[in-house]
N, C-alpha and C positions, 0 to 999 in steps of 0.2 A: 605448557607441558604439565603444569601441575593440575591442574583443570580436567586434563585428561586422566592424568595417574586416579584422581580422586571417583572422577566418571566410571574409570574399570573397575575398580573395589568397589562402588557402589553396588554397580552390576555384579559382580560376583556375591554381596550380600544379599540380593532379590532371588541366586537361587539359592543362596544357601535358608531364605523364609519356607522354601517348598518342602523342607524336611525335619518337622516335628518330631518323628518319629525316631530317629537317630542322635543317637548321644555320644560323645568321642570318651566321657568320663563318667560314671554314675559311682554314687555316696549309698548304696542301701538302695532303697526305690527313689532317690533323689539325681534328677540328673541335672549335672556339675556344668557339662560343654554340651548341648543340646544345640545344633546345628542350626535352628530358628534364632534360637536367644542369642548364640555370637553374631549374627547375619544382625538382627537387631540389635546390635551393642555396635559395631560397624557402622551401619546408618548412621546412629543417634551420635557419634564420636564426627562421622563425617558434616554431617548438620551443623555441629559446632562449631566445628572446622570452618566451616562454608561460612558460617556468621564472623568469624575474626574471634572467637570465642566471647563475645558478646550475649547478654541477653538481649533481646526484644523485649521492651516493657508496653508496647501495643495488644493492649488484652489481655498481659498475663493476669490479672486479675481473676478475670470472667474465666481463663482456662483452672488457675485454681482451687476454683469457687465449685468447680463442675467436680474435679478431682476428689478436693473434700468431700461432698457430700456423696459419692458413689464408697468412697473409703473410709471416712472416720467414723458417721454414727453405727454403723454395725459394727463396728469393732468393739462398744460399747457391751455387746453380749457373752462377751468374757467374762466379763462378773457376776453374768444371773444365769448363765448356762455353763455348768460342769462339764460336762459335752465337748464343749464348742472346742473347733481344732485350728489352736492358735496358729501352728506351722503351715495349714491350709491355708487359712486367711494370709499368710504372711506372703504366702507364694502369689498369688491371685494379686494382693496389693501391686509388689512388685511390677507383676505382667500388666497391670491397667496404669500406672507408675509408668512405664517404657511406650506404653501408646501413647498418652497424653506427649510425653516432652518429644517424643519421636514428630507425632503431627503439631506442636506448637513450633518445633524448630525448624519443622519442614514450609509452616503457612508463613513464619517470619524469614526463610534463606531470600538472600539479598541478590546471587548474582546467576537465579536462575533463567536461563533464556529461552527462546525458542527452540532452537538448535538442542538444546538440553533434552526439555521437552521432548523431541522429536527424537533423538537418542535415545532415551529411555523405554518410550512407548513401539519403539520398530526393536528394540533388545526384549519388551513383555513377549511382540510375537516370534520372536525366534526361540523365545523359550517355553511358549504354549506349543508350538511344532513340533521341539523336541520331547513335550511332556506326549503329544499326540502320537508320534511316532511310536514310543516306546509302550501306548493304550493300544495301539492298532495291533502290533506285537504280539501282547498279552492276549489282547481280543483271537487272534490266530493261535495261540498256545493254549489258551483255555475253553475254546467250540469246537475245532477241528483239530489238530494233530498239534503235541505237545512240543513245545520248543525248550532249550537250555536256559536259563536265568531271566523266565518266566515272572518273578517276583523279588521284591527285594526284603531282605532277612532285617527286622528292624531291631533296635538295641537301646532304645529309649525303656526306661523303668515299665513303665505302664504298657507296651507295647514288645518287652522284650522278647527275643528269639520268634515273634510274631512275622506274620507276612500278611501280605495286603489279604482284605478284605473279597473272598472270593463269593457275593451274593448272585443269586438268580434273580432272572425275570422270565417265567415261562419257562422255555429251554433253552434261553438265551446265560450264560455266566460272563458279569458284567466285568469290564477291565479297569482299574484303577491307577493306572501307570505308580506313578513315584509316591502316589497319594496311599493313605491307609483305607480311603473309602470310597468310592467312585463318586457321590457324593462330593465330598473334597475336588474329585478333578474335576468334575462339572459346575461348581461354582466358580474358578480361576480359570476355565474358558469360556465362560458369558464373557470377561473382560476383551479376553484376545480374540473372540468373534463379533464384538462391539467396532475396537480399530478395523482391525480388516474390512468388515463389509461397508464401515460407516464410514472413514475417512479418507479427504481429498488427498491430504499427502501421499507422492509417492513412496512409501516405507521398501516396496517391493517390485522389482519387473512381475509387469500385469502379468505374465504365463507364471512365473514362477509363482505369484499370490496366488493366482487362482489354484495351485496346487497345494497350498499353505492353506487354504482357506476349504479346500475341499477334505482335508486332513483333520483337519482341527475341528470341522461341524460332524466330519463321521465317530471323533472320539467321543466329541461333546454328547453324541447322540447316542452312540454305544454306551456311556455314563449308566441308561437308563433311568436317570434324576428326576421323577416327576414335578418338584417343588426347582430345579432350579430350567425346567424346559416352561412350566409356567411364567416364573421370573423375568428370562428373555425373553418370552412373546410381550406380555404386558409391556416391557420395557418398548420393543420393539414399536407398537403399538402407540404409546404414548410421545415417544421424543423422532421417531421417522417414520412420519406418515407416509412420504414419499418412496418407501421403500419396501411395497406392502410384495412385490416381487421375492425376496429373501427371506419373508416371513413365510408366505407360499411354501417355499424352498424345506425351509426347516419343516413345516409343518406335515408337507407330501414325507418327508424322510422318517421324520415321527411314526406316519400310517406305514411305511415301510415296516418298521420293526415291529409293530403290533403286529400287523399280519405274517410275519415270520412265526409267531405262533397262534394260529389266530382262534381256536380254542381257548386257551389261556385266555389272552388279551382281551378278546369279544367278552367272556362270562366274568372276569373281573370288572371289566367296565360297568356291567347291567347289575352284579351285586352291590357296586358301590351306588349306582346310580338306585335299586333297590333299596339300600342299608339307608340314604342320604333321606329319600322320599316315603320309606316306609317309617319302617319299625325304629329308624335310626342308627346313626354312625355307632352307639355307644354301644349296637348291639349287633356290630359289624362281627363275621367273621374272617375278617380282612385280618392278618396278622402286625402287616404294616403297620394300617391304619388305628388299631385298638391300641399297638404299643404306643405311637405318639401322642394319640389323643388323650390314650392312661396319663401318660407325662404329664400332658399339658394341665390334665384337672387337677392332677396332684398336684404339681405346681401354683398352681391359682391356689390350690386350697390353702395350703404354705402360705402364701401371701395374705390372704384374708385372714390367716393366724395372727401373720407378724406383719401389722399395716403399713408403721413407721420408719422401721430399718431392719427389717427381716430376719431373716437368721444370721446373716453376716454371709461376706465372701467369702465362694468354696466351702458353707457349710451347707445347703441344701440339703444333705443328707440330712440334718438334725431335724427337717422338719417334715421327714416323710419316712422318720423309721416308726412313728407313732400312729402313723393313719390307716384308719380301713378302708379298705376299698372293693367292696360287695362283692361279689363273684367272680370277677374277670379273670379267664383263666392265665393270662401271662400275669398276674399280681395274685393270685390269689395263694401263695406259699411265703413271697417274698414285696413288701412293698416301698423296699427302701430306693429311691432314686436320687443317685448322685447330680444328674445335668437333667434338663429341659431341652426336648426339640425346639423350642421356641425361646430365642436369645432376650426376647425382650420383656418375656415370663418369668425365666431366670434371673433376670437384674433386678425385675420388681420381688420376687422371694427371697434374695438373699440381701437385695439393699433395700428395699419398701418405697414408700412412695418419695424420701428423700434422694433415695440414689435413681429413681425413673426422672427428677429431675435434673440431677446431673448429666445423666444421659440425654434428655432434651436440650438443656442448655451447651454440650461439645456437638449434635448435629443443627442445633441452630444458628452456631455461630458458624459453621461452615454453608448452609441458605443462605443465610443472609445476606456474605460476602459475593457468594458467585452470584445472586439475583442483581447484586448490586454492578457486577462488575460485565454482566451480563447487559445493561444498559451503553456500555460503549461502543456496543455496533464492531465488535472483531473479533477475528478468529472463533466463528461459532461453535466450530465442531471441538473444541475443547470444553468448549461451557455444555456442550451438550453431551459429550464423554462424561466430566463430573459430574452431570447431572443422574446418567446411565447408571454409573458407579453408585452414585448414593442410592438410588433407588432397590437395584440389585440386591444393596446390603439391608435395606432394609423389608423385602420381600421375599430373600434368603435365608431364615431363620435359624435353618438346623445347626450353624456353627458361634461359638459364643463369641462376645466381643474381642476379646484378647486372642482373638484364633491369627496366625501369625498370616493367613489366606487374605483375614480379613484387615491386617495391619497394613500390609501390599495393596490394596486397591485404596485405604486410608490416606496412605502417603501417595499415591498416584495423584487422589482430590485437593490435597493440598499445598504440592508440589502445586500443580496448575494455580492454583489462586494465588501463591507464593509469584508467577508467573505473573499474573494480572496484577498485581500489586505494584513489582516494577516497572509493569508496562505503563500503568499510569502515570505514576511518581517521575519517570523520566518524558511524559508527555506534557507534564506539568512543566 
């Protein structure tokens, strides 16, 4: 019974990870009960829980060691940068602070099982369904004829009295369901169209899946995400060869929605393909493209400033309100940029090449282990889910590491090695 009790609050903290955006309390632009950060304070209490309130001293070391070096030497630039914004850095700590002990308590819980497992992962897709449903909705209220509560009113500081994100493609206006960016919901349904299409378990009656499953690729698809429909092909590609049927599938529905505007769609394509092979990206007049790829060089530039521990956590800003950046006309008034498209640009600018190691060393220690534990010959399609997951994350750029999207699919990978761990230990 308690196993259960613990299982539901869990599950209730994965949705309450879906909603960044919403604050039950804000302090000024500070918000107090942000809807992600309780859902993760809940985990990271239940983890504990799950251990007998015990530490695991297996690697805490090496998780340490990662921690430090992405958080302590830029902190350092409090004393040579007047600037530098200690309260920023402190918030940023904090939220890298709750992923670290979240996924170290999650790879060390002791009494998780299959069954567990298999709960969890059939609760991801009834609640990508629901996240689909409510996209499908939107997608009906914002192309053809407008429906009632269309949107949701957000009340997070940063986001406040905001509503989602209503961008085009062509004359298509894309849906974001619960998400602020449709972006956002198309990165957390690579995960729940990974289980469905990929795995043996029965999660769902076949009719009922296939209708789950036809829901969820039309949101995923409606997204318009170009960076995360690349993601799951690649992904697709590399870990299910055998299944080059659903890659078809996706990719015929892809050429669907281009040809819904096929003007648009056709002479973007030939300008990028033009901008790529002529005169170049940087002298795109792709709006998209010139914003992110501004980002990205600005950010590099930052970092080639600040080698060793960059500006610090959360200040990015300090090192892009000083730079020129020649003509471009979305920069050319203003060129201060707070975040990076590119999460792994971002960590090397604001932590330098100390915290791009700490970064290497918390997704190496999670390789490692499933390579390893990948040699036992069972249950593949989990090692191959983890393996979906990591990759995802790491050819999903646009969201930063502490994105509560990307904490959810975090603990999904180490939940399972958590998994493999006891399967051995008790084969032993």
């Amino acid at each position: 019974m308690r196993i259960d009790f613990q299982l539901l609050v869990f599950k209730f903290a994965l949705i309450l990870l879906l909603f960044p955006t919403i604050s039950l309390l804000n302090i000024g632009d500070f918000p107090i009960l942000r809807l992600d950060f309780i859902g993760q304070i809940l985990i990271l209490v239940l983890l504990i829980m799950a251990n007998n309130f015990k530490i695991e001293k297996d690697h805490l070391f090496l998780f340490a060691f990662s921690l430090f070096l992405i958080t302590i030497p830029n902190f350092f630039n409090l004393f040579f940068n007047e600037e530098f914004n200690s309260f920023a850095y402190f918030k940023m700590f904090v939220q890298i602070s709750n992923l670290y002990l979240i996924s170290f308590f999650a790879i060390n819980c002791k009494n998780i099982t299959k069954t567990i497992i298999d709960s969890i992962l059939a609760f991801v897709i009834y609640l990508g369904f629901a996240v689909s449903i409510y996209a499908i909705y939107q997608f009906i209220s914002y192309n053809f004829f407008e429906l009632p509560y269309s949107s949701l009113i957000f009340s997070s500081p940063r986001f406040e009295n905001e509503v989602s994100v209503q961008s085009h493609w062509g004359g298509v206006i894309r849906p974001s369901s619960v998400f602020y960016e449709p972006s956002h919901m198309g990165f957390f349904l690579q995960f729940v169209l990974i289980i469905l299409i990929f795995f043996e378990q029965k999660y769902l009656k076949q009719n009922f899946k296939k209708f789950v499953l036809a829901t969820c690729l039309f949101s995923f698809i409606a997204s318009l995400s170009l960076f995360n429909y690349f993601s799951l092909i690649v992904t697709i590609l590399i870990f299910y060869k055998k299944s080059y049927k659903w890659l078809i599938l996706v990719l015929l529905s892809l050429l669907i929605f281009y040809l819904l505007d096929l003007d648009y769609g056709t002479k973007r394509i030939i300008n990028l393909a033009q901008d790529f092979f002529g005169d170049g990206l940087i002298n795109s007049n792709d709006g998209s493209v010139i914003r992110r790829l501004g980002k990205a060089i600005l950010t590099f530039e930052v970092f080639h400033n600040n080698p060793f521990t960059g500006t610090g956590l959360n200040n990015l800003i300090l090192g892009t309100k000083n730079l020129i950046v020649q003509d471009w006309d979305i920069y050319s008034e203003n060129a201060v940029v707070s975040y990076s498209n590119l999460f792994i640009l971002q960590i090397a600018a604001e932590t330098g090449v100390l915290g791009l190691v700490g970064v290497y060393i918390f997704f190496y220690y999670f390789w490692r282990h499933l390579k390893n534990f990948e040699k036992l010959g069972v249950y593949p399609n989990y090692i191959i889910f983890a393996k979906s997951v990591f990759l995802i994350n790491l050819l999903s750029q646009d969201l930063p590491l502490v994105s509560p999207f990307r904490i959810l699919s975090f603990l999904l990978m180490f939940l399972i090695i958590a998994f493999f761990k006891n399967y051995r230990k008790n084969e032993i």
